[in-house]
C-alpha positions in Angstrom: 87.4 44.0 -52.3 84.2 45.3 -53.0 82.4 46.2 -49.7 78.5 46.4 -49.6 78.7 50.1 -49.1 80.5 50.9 -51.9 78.8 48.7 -54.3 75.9 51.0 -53.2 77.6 53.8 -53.1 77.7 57.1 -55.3 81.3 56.8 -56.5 81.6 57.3 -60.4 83.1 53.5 -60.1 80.3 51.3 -58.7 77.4 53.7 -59.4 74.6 51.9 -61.4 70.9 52.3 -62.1 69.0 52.5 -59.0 65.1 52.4 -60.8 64.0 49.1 -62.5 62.2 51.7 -65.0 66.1 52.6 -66.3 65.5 48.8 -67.5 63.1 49.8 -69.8 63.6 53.2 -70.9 66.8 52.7 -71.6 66.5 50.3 -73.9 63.4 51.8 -75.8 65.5 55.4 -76.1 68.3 53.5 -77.5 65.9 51.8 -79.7 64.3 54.8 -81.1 67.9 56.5 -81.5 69.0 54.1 -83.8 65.8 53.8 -86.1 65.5 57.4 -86.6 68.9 57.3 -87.8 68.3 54.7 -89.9 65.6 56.5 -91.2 67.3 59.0 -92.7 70.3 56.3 -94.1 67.2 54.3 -95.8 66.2 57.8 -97.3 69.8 58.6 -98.8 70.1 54.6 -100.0 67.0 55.4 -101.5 67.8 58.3 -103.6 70.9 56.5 -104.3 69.2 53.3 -106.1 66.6 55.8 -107.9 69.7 57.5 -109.2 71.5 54.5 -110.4 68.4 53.1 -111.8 67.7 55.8 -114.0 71.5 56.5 -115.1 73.4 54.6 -118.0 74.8 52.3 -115.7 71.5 50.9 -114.3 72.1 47.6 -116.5 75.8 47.1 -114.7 73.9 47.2 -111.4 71.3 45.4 -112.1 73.2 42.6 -113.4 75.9 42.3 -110.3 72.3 42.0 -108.4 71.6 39.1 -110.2 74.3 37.3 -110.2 74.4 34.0 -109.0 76.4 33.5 -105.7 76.4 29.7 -104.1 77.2 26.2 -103.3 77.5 23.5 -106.0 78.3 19.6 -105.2 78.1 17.4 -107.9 74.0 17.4 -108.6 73.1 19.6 -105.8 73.3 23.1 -106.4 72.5 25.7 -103.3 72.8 29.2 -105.1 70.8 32.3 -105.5 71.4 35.7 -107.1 73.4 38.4 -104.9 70.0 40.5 -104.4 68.2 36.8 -103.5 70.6 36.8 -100.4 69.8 39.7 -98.9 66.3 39.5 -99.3 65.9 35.9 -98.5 68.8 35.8 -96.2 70.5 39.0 -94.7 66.4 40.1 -94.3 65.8 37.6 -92.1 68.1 38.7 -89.5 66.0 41.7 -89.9 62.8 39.4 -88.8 64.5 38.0 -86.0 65.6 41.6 -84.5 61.6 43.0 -85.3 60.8 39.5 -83.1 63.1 40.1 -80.5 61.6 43.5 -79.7 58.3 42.4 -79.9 59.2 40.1 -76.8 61.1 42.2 -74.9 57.8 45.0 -75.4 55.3 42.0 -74.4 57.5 41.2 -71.7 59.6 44.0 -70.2 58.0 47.1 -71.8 54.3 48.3 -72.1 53.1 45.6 -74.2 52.7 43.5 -70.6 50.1 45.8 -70.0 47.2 43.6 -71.8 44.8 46.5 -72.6 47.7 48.4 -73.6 48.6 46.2 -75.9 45.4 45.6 -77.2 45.1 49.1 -78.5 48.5 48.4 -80.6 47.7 45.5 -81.3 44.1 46.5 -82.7 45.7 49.4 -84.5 48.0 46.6 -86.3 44.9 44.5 -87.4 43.0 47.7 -88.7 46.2 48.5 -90.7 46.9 45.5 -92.1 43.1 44.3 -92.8 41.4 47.4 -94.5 44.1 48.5 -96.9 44.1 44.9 -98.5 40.4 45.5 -98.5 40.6 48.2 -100.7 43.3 46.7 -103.0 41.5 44.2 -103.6 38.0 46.1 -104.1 40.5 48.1 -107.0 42.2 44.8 -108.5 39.5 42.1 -108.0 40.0 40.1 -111.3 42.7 42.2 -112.3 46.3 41.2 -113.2 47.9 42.7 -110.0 44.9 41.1 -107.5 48.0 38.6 -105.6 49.7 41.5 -104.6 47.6 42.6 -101.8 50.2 41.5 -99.4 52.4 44.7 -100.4 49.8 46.9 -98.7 49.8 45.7 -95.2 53.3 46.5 -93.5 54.7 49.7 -92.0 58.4 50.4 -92.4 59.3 51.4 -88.5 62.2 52.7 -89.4 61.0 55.8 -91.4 58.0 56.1 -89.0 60.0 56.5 -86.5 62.6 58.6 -88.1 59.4 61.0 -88.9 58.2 61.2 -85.2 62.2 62.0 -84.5 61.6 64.7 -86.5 59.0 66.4 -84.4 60.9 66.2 -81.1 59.1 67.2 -77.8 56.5 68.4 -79.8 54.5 64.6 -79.2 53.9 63.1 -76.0 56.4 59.5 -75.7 53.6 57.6 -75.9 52.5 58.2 -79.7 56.0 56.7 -80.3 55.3 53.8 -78.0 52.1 53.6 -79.6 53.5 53.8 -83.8 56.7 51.5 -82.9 54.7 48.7 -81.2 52.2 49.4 -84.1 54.6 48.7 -86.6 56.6 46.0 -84.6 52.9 43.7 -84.6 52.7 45.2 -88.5 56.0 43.9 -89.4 54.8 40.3 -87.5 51.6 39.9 -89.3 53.5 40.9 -92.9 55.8 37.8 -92.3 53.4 35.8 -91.8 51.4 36.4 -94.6 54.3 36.2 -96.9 54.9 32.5 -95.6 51.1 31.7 -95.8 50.2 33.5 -98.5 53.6 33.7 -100.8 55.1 30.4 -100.4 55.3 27.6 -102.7 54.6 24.0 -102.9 55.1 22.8 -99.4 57.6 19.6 -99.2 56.6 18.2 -95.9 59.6 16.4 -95.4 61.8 19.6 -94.6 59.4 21.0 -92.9 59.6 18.5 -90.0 63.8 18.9 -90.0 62.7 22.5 -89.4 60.1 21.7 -86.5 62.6 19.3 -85.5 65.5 21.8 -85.4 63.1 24.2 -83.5 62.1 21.6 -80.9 66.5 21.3 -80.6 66.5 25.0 -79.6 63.6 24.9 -77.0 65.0 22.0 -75.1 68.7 23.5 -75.0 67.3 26.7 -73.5 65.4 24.4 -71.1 68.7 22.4 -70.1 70.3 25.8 -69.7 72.8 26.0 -72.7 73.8 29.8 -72.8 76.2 30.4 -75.7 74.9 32.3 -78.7 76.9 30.2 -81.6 75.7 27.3 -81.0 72.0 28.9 -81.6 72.9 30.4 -84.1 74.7 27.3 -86.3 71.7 25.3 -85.4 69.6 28.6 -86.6 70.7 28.4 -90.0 70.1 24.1 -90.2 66.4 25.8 -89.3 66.6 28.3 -92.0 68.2 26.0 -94.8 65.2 23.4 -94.1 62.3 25.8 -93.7 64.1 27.3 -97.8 63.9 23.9 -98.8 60.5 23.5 -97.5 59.0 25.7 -100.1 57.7 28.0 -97.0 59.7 31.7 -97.0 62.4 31.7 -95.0 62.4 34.6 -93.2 59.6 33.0 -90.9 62.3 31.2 -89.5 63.9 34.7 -87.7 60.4 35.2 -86.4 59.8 32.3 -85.0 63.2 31.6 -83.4 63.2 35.7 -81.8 59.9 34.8 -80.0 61.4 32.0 -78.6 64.4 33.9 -76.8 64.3 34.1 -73.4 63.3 37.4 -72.1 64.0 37.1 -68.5 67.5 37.8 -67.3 69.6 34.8 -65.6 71.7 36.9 -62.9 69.4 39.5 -60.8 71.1 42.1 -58.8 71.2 41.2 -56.0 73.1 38.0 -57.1 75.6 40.5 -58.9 76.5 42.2 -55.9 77.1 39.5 -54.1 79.0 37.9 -56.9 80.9 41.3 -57.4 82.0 41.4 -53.6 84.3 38.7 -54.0 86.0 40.0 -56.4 89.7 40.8 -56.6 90.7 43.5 -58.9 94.2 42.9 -59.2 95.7 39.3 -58.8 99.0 38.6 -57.3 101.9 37.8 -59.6 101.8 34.5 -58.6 98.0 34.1 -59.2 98.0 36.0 -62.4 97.4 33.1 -64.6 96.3 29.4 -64.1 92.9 27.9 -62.8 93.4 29.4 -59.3 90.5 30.7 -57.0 91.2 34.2 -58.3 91.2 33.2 -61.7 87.9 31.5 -61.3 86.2 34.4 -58.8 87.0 36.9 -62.1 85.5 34.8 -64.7 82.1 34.1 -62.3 81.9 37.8 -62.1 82.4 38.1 -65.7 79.2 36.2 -66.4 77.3 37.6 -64.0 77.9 40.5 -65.6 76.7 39.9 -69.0 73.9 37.7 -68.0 72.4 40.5 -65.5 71.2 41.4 -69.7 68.4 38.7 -70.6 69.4 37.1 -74.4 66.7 39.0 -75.6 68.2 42.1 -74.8 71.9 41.3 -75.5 71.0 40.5 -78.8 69.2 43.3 -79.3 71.9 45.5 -78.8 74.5 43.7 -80.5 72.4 43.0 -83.9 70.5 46.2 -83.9 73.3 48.7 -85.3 74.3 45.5 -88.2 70.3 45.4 -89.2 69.7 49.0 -89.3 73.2 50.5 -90.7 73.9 47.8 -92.7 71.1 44.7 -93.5 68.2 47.5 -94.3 70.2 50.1 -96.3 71.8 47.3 -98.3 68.2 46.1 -99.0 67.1 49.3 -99.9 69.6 50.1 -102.6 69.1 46.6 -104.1 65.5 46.6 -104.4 64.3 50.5 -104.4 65.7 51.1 -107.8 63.2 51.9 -110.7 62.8 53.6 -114.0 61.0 57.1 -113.4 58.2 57.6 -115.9 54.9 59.7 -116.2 53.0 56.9 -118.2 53.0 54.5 -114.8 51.0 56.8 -112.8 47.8 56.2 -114.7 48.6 52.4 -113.5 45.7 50.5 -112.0 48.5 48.6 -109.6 50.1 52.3 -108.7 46.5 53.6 -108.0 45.4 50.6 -105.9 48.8 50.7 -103.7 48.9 54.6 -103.2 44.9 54.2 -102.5 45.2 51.4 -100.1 48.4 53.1 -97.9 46.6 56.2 -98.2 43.3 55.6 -97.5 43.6 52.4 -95.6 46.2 52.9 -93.5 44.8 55.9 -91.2 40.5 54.7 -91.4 41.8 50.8 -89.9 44.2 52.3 -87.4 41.9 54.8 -86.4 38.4 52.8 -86.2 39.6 49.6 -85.2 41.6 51.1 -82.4 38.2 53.4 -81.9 36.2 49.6 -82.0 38.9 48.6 -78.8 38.5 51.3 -77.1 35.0 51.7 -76.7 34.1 47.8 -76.4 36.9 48.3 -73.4 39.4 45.8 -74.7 41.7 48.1 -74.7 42.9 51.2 -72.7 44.0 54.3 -74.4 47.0 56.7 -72.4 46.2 59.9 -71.2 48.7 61.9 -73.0 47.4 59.9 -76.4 44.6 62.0 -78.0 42.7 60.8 -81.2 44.1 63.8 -83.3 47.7 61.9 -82.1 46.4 58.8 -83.3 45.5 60.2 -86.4 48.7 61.9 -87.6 50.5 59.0 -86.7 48.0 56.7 -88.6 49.0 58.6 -91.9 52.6 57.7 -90.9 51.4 54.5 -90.9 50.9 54.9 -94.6 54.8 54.8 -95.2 55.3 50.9 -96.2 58.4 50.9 -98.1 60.6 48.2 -96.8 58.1 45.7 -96.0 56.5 46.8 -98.6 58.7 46.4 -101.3 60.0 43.2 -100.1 56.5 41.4 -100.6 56.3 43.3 -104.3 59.4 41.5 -104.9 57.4 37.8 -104.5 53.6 39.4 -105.2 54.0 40.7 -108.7 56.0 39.6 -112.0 58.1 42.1 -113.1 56.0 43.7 -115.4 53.7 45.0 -112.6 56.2 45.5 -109.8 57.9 48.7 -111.4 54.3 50.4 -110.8 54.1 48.9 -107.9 57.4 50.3 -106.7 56.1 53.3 -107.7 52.7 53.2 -105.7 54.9 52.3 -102.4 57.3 55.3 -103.2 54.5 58.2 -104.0 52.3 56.6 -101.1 55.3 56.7 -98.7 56.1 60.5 -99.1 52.4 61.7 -99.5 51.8 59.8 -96.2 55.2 61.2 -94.5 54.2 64.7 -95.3 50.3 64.5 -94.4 51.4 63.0 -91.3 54.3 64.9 -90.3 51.9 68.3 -91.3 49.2 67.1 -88.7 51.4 66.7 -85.8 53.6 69.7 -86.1 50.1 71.6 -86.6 48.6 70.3 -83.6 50.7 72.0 -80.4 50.9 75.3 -82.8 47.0 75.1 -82.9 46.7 74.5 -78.9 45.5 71.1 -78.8 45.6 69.6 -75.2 46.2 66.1 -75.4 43.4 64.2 -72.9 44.0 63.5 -69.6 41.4 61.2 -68.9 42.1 57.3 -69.6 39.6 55.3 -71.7 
């Protein structure tokens, strides 16, 4: 058995994080580990459709992206083209990961600080609210004026890939600061896309969807536990809110703010649980529903559910979404024809303008605006000049921003569109990357005072 002692012991068998911080940290590091390396797949995925899209075999790949893939039963037909699944589909796993994180931060991490969060939180709004201000100053009565919902989102992946980049250079709280950033970003870009991009709304659906969502809350209520089962009754939820005529990907937001956050087995529990247990069963009680059996498969719950949902499911759909889900969307929808004439493009001007320009004076004066009216708190180690380089960072939107151009603008527009996110996403990784590599070298002390 497991004694008390050794269960606390040092012993490379039993020993086990000690500091409720290694609850938070961990995660988080793990977090970041995977998005900067993600980053720099996106980027190769990204050279790879600009290649193919400007070859002689752009038509073959464009037309395997448009083929139709689906369901059909006598007059009902379910089916969408290949690249329609993984932006309508596939994507929203991607939403429901970018909502999961968001409650673990507002729950575990430093978003359950409120002033803290306020400061991100502000940032977010000033990013998302001035940039479609200027768009829409540029495009008022213009052709592209519905596409202002392009210019609002951050891609966190090649934000944080950048700060990755600069290493111990930045203080950890610029990247706490830039991933919650983008994390409220990527929220807010969602939601606009089912407000502001969906069609016709068929009622109807819509309450098997709020039906289907009022399922899930009262089975995590009455304790049900088992992923599957979520996750079949997930995609009822996701089939209504498509037929609905609202965007489906809301449905992965609004079903990752529901998991729970809060683990089901504490540690002390654990322990306890762990002390009865009997490594190696007798031949006789190696199989069969004996009180061995049963002691083993108790401690094998306790186990995993010492991880709140939330978490578990970050970790197990976190490598699929950002290996696999995001790349795949990149290669499908980052392809374009290069050419010199679309630069001139009122749409390309009012994109790069808006990411540019917008993206670094929102962050910057809103989060200035909740500083100084005390709403929120800034960390010591975060000076503006921090703020600032990573506010042009902010100006990469890519993802999020090519997968609203895909429902903002007909396809006459969304090549120079494309081509807005694409100049506006390197001009703002190099401005931003410049800033904060310049800073240390320059002998900038980061504040140590907390406002």
């Amino acid at each position: 058995m497991i004694t008390d002692q050794q269960a606390h012991s040092g012993t490379p068998n039993t020993r086990l994080p000690k500091e409720f911080v290694d609850r938070l940290t961990r995660p988080f590091t793990r977090f970041l580990r995977i998005e900067a390396a993600v980053g720099a797949l996106l980027l190769l995925f990204t050279i790879a459709a600009l290649v193919m899209a400007n070859s002689p075999w752009a038509h073959m790949l464009e037309a395997a992206w448009e083929k139709q893939i689906g369901l059909k039963l006598g007059s009902l037909e379910f089916a969408r083209s290949f690249r329609e699944w993984i932006n309508d589909g596939l994507m929203t796993l991607f939403f429901f990961l970018v909502a999961l994180e968001l409650k673990r931060e507002l729950v575990l991490g430093e978003l359950k600080k409120p002033r803290m969060a306020a400061l991100s939180i502000a940032a977010a709004i000033g990013g998302m609210v001035v940039p479609a201000a200027i768009y829409l100053t540029l495009q008022t009565g213009q052709p592209g004026q519905n596409g202002w919902g392009t210019v609002m989102a951050t891609d966190t992946a090649f934000v944080i890939g950048c700060l990755a980049l600069l290493g111990s250079r930045i203080p950890q709280s610029l990247r706490v600061f830039m991933l919650s950033l983008a994390i409220v970003d990527d929220i807010g870009a969602i939601l606009i896309v089912a407000i502001g991009y969906s069609s016709h709304i068929a009622w109807g659906a819509l309450m098997v969807a709020g039906l289907g969502v009022a399922i899930v809350r009262a089975m995590a209520i009455f304790g049900f536990r088992g992923f599957p089962i979520y996750f079949l009754l997930g995609g009822v939820i996701w089939c209504a809110v498509d037929a609905s005529g609202i965007h489906a990907t809301i449905t992965g937001v609004i079903l990752g703010l529901m998991t729970p956050a809060r683990r089901w087995v504490d540690d002390d529990r654990l322990y306890a649980i762990l002390s009865q247990v009997i490594a190696h069963p007798t031949s006789g009680e190696g199989s069969g529903d004996t009180e061995n059996r049963q002691t083993l498969q108790v401690a094998e719950i306790a186990a995993r559910e010492t991880l709140s949902p939330v978490e578990r499911l970050v970790i197990g759909l976190h490598p699929w979404v950002g290996f696999i889900i995001m790349p795949l969307f990149a290669f499908a929808n980052a392809g374009l024809p290069l050419s010199l004439s679309d630069l001139g493009n009122s749409v390309t001007i009012a994109v790069f303008s808006a990411f540019v320009l917008g993206k670094p004076i929102g962050i910057l004066v809103f989060s200035w605006l909740a500083v100084r009216s005390h709403i929120a708190a800034r960390p010591r180690d975060l000076s503006w000049r921090l703020i600032a380089g990573g506010s042009l960072l902010a100006g990469i939107g890519f993802t999020m921003a090519l997968f609203i151009a895909n429902m903002a603008f007909g396809e006459r527009l969304l090549t120079s569109a494309k081509l807005g996110i694409f100049l506006a996403s390197l001009f703002s990784a190099a401005a931003g990357l410049a800033l904060l590599a310049w800073l240390p070298e320059r002998g900038n002390t980061p504040q140590i005072r907390c406002e």
